[in-house]
Steps between C-alpha positions, in 0.01 A plus 500: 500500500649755705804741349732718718691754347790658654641860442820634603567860491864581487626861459780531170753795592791598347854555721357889544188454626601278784582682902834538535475139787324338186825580298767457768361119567503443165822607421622265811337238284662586197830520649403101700503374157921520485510272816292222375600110407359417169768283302190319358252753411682785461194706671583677750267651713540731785268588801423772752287502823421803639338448870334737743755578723697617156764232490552375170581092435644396175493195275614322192386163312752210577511212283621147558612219252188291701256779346231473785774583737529832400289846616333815365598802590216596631446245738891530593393856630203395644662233705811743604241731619295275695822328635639860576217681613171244627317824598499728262291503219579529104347771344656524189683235265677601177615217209775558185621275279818540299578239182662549156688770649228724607213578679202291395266756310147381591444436890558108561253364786600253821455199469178266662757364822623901522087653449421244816768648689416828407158455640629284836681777565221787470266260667750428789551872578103570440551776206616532169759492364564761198697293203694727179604281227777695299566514090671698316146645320357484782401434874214290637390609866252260680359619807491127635691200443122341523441690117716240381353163650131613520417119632709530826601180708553606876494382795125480571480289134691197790219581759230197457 
């Protein structure tokens, strides 16, 4: 028998030890929150892309009665970006997530559809992509969207 193990390293900073780009993405993110559509979950979550030529897309989660119908907010800023700008990479993607009237106080991680994005999207523009995952305690910084889906699906896994 063979065993793999996997390690992740994630940096845990508080709201002063981030750059002052860390914070103002995050605080985009904080602020996407009050535009999402979450009559069923009541967890809203709020995104911010940050790409290289220093334009900065937004996104929320939007929910649907027909619960497969509805999207992340990170992939809804993802998409916008891509959709908005096809040539310039993402180098930096920052998450919140607002319930029971406040900020959630441990970071809360994407989702498996939103990780595969995540890494689609770092593997489309050939680099990586840097992801901060915000709580009120404190902040998770990945330096790649590949830390968290260390078995990656791409598109040379389709390649016989």
């Amino acid at each position: 028998m063979k065993k793999l193990i996997f390690k992740t390293q994630v940096k845990v900073l508080t709201w002063d030890e981030l750059s002052d780009e860390q914070r103002q993405l995050l605080t985009i993110a904080k602020e996407q929150t009050k535009c999402s559509y979450c009559p069923y979950s009541q967890f809203h979550v709020g995104a911010a892309v940050l790409l290289q030529n220093g334009e900065i897309v937004r996104g929320c989660n939007q929910e649907n009665a027909a619960y497969p119908s509805g999207l992340c907010a990170e992939r809804s800023a993802l998409f916008a970006a891509g959709a908005s700008y096809p040539e310039q990479p993402v180098l930096r993607l920052a998450i919140a997530c607002y319930t029971g009237g406040h900020f959630t106080e441990e970071p809360q991680a994407p989702c498996g559809a939103c990780r595969q994005v995540m890494l689609e999207t770092e593997h489309r523009y050939g680099q990586k992509m840097e992801v901060l995952l915000y709580g009120e305690k404190e902040i998770y910084v990945f330096e790649s969207a590949a830390d968290l889906l260390p078995l990656v699906f791409v598109s040379e896994n389709l390649e016989g």
